[in-house]
Structures are given as structure tokens and as C-alpha cells.
C-alpha positions in Angstrom: 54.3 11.2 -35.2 52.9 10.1 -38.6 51.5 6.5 -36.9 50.2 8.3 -33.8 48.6 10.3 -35.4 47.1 8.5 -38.0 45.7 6.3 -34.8 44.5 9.5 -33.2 42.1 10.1 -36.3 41.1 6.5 -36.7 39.9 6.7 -33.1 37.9 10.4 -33.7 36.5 8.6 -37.1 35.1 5.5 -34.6 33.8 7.7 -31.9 32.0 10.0 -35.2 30.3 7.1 -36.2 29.5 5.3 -33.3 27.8 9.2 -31.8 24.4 8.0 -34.1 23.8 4.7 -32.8 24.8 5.5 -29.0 22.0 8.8 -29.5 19.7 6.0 -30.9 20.2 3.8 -28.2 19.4 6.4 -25.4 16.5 7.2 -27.6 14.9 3.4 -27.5 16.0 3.4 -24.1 14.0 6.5 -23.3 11.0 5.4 -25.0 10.6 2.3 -23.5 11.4 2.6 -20.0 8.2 5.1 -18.8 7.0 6.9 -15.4 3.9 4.9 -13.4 1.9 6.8 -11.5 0.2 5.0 -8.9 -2.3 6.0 -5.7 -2.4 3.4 -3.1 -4.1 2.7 0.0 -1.7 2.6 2.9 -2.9 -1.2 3.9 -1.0 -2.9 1.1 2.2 -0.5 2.0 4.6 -3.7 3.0 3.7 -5.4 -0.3 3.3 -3.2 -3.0 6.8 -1.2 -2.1 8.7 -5.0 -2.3 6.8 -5.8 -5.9 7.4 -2.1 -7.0 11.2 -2.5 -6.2 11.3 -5.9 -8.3 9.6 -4.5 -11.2 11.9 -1.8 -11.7 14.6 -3.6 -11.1 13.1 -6.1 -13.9 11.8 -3.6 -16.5 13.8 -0.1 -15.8 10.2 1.5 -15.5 10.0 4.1 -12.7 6.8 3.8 -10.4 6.2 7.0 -8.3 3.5 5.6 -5.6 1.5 8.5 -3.3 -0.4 6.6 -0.2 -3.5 7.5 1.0 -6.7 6.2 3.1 -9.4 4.9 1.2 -11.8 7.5 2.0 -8.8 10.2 0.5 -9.0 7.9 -2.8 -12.5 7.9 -2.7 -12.6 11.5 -3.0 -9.9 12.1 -6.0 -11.8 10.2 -8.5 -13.3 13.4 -8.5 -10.2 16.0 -8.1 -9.4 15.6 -11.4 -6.0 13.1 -9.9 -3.9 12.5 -12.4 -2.4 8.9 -12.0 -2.0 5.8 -14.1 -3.3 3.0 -11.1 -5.4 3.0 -8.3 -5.0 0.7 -5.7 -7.9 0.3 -2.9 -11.3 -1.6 -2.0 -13.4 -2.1 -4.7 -16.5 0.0 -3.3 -13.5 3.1 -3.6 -12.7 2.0 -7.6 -15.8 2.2 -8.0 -15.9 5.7 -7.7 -13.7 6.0 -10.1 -15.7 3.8 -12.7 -18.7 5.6 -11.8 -16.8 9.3 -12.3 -15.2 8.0 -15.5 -11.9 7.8 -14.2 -11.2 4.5 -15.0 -13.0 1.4 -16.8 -14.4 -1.6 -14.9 -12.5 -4.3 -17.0 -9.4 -3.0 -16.1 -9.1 -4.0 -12.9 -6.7 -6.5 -11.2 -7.9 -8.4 -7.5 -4.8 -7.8 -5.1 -5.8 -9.7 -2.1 -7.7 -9.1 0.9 -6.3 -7.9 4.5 -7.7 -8.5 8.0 -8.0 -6.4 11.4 -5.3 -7.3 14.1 -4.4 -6.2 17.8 -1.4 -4.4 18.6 0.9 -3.0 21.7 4.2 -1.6 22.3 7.2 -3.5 22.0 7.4 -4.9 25.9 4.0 -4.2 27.1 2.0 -6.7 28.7 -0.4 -9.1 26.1 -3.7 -8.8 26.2 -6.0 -11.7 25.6 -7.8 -11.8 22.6 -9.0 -15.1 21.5 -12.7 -15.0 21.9 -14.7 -11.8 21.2 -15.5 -11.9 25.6 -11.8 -12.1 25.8 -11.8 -9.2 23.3 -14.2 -7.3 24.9 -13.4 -7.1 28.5 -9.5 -6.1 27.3 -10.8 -3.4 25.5 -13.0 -1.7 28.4 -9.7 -3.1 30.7 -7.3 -0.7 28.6 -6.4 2.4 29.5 -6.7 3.8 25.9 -7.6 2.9 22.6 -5.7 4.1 19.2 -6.7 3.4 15.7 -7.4 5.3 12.4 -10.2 7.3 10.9 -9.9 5.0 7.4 -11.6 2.0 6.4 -10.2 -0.3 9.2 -11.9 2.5 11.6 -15.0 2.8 10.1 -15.5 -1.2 10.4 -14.1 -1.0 14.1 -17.0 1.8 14.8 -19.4 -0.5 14.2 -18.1 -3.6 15.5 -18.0 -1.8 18.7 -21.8 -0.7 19.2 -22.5 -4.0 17.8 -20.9 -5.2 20.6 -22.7 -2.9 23.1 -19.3 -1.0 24.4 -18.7 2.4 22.1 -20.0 4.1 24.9 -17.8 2.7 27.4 -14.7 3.4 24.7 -15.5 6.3 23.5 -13.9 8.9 26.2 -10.5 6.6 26.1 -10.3 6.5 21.9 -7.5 8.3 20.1 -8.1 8.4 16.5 -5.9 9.0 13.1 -6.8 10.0 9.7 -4.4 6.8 8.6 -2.1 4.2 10.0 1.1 5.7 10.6 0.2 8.2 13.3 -1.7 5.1 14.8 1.4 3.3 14.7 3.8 5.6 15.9 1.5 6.9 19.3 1.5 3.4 20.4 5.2 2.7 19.5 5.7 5.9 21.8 2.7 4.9 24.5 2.8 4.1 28.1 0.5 2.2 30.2 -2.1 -0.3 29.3 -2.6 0.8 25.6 -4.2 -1.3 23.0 -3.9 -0.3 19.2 -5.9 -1.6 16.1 -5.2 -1.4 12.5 -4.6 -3.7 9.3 -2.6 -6.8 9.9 0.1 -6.0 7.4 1.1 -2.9 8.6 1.1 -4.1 12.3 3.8 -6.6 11.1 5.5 -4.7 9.5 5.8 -1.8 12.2 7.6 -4.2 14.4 10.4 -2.9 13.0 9.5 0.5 14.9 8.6 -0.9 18.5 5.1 -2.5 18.5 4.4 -6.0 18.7 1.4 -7.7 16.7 -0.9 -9.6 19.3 -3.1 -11.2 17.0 -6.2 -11.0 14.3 -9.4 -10.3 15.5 -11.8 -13.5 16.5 -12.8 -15.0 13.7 -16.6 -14.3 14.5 -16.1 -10.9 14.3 -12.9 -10.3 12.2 -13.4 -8.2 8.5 -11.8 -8.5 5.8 -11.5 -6.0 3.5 -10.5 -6.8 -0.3 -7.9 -4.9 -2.5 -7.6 -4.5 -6.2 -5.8 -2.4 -8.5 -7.1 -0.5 -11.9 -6.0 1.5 -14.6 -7.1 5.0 -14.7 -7.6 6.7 -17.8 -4.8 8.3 -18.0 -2.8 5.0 -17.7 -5.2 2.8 -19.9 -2.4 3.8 -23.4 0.5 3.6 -20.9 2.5 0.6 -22.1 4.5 1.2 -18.8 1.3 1.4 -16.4 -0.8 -2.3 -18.4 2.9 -4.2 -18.1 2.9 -2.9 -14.3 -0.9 -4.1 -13.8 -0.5 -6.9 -15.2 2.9 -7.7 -13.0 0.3 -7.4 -10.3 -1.7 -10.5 -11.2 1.2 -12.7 -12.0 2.1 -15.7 -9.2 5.4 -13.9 -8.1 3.7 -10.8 -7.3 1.2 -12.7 -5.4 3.8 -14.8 -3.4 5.2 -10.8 -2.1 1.5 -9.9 -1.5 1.0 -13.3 0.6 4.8 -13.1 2.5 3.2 -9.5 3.9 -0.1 -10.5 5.4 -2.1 -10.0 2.4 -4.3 -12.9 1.9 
């Protein structure tokens, strides 16, 4: 009894003072490993969510991403959002410079996406080479689907540029963002053509569409992405290791792997 017990307390003495150093630990452990906040435009979806996973994976920082079209970023900068990055097309951060929300040199280039054709999974191809190709398999469909965002807002154009938005018009369904675009033509029927940003065509192919192609090159857009700090990020430790995670070569090869040029 006397040796058993003499072990017994020589193992409540170890755990006594090992209590202050494992407390310290979860302490350090605590301190360093913080909450991102980011906003993101849906475009850069397929990407960011891949680089996101690594860096946590990699740092033990938590990112908490809320996606949104650029036109809904556009008008937080003046909400009073509270996040710690803002992912989008620079004309949208600048909002956020101009409202004081964040600062122009802390801003990282992600890449730029372009416009692509899709259909459902099965459905027959249209052609889409040359803008006349383009053209006559637009006013050939029997509906058109695509979003209300910044992809849209260049496809409204483009399309009384090209002298049909008249003919289209009565045959348009439109979203306020890309996954209600993607899942009415995963779900269509008949000759339907939807549009939208390359990368999340791809990536929806997992859900029944297939990805016909990029626009003609004579009339394709591009629109650029970047990512800044916001204010309230600009102290976080967490939020300039995460922005600058962005920038570095391995985040770039996820970026370019999901469309984003």
C-alpha cells in the first residue's frame, strides 16, 4: 500500500505542475491562431475555398468567408460590414478606399476570370467560335439564363452592341448571382444556353452542366480580381498572414488550376 501509494501522489504532484504550462500552452495557442473574416465575390468560389482549406490546415487560423455579387460588395463598404478582407474587382474596392473602409496599399491582385458558354449535362452543343457563330445560337436558343452581377452587366452590353438585346430580351431569365444561374440550367429542358464566369461553369460540372467554351476572343471580358484588407483587419496578424498567403506562387498555382487567369 505504502509504494502504491506513494506512486499515486507522485503522479497528482506531476499532473499539479504540469496544470500551469498545459493552461499556458492553450493560452499561446489561443492567441495566435485568430478568426478571418473575409467577403468574396462568388467568381473566385472554386479557388479561394481550395487556398482557404490549405491555409488553415497550415496556420490553424479559421477563415469564415460570406459570398456575394460584386454589386452586393459594392454596397457594404457603406453598411458599416464588418470583415477583415474583401475580395472583388478593383472598381468595387474602390469603394471601399473611397468610404474609408480599407487603404489602397493594402491590396493583393488575385487574377482575372473570363465569360464562358454553358448547357446541361447531355444537351446538344452550340457553336460558339466566332461572334456570327455566337450570335445566331443565341437568337437560335430557346432561352437565355445568366446573372444580374458583374458578368451580366458586361453581357447587357455586349448584346446591344451586337444589335440582338431586342431579339433576347423576351427569352432572358436572369439571377442576382451564379448559383441560381447554374442550377435552372442544370435542371433545364430544351434548347437552353446559359452564361456566367468560367470558373464557376467548370466547376458546376459536378452538378450537371457542361462548359462549351469562352467567349470569342473579340468580344470576350475579362474582369480582374484582388483582395484587400479592411480596416478592421489591417492590426489582424491573422487577416496580413492570410493576404499575404494570397500573393504567394502556391496560392497562385490553386487560383490558375480553377480558371483564374
Amino acid at each position: 500500500m505504502g509504494i502504491y501509494h506513494s506512486k499515486m501522489m507522485t503522479g497528482v504532484l506531476r499532473c499539479l505542475l504540469l496544470l500551469p504550462l498545459t493552461v499556458w500552452w492553450l493560452q499561446m495557442n489561443n492567441a495566435t491562431a485568430g478568426e478571418i473574416r473575409v467577403l468574396s465575390a462568388g467568381a473566385v468560389e472554386p479557388g479561394i475555398l481550395k487556398i482557404i482549406d490549405k491555409f488553415r490546415r497550415e496556420t490553424g487560423h479559421d477563415v469564415k468567408i460570406t459570398f456575394a455579387t460584386a454589386p452586393a460588395i459594392s454596397k457594404r463598404a457603406g453598411a458599416g460590414e464588418t470583415v477583415d478582407i474583401v475580395i472583388a474587382p478593383p472598381v468595387v474596392l474602390d469603394e471601399w478606399v473611397k468610404a474609408e473602409k480599407a487603404a489602397q496599399a493594402d491590396r493583393v491582385t488575385i487574377g482575372r476570370i473570363g465569360v464562358g458558354v454553358m448547357v446541361r449535362a447531355g444537351a446538344p452543343l452550340p457553336k460558339i467560335a466566332t461572334v456570327d457563330e455566337f450570335k445566331q445560337s443565341l437568337l437560335s436558343a430557346e432561352s437565355l439564363v445568366y446573372n444580374q452581377a458583374s458578368t451580366g452587366i458586361y453581357l447587357e452590353g455586349l448584346f446591344e452592341r451586337l444589335g440582338i438585346a431586342s431579339q433576347l430580351k423576351s427569352k432572358t431569365t436572369r439571377y442576382p448571382d451564379a448559383a441560381a444561374v447554374l442550377s435552372h440550367v442544370s435542371k433545364g429542358h430544351g434548347n437552353e444556353i446559359g452564361l456566367g464566369a468560367t470558373t464557376v461553369i467548370i466547376e458546376g460540372e459536378s452538378i450537371g452542366l457542361k462548359f462549351v467554351g469562352p467567349l470569342p476572343e473579340e468580344i470576350q471580358n475579362y474582369t480582374a480580381y484582388a483582395a484587400i484588407l479592411a480596416a478592421e483587419g489591417a492590426g489582424s496578424v491573422a487577416a496580413r498572414e492570410f493576404a499575404r498567403y494570397l500573393a504567394a506562387p502556391l496560392a497562385k498555382k490553386v487560383f490558375a488550376s480553377a480558371g483564374i487567369e
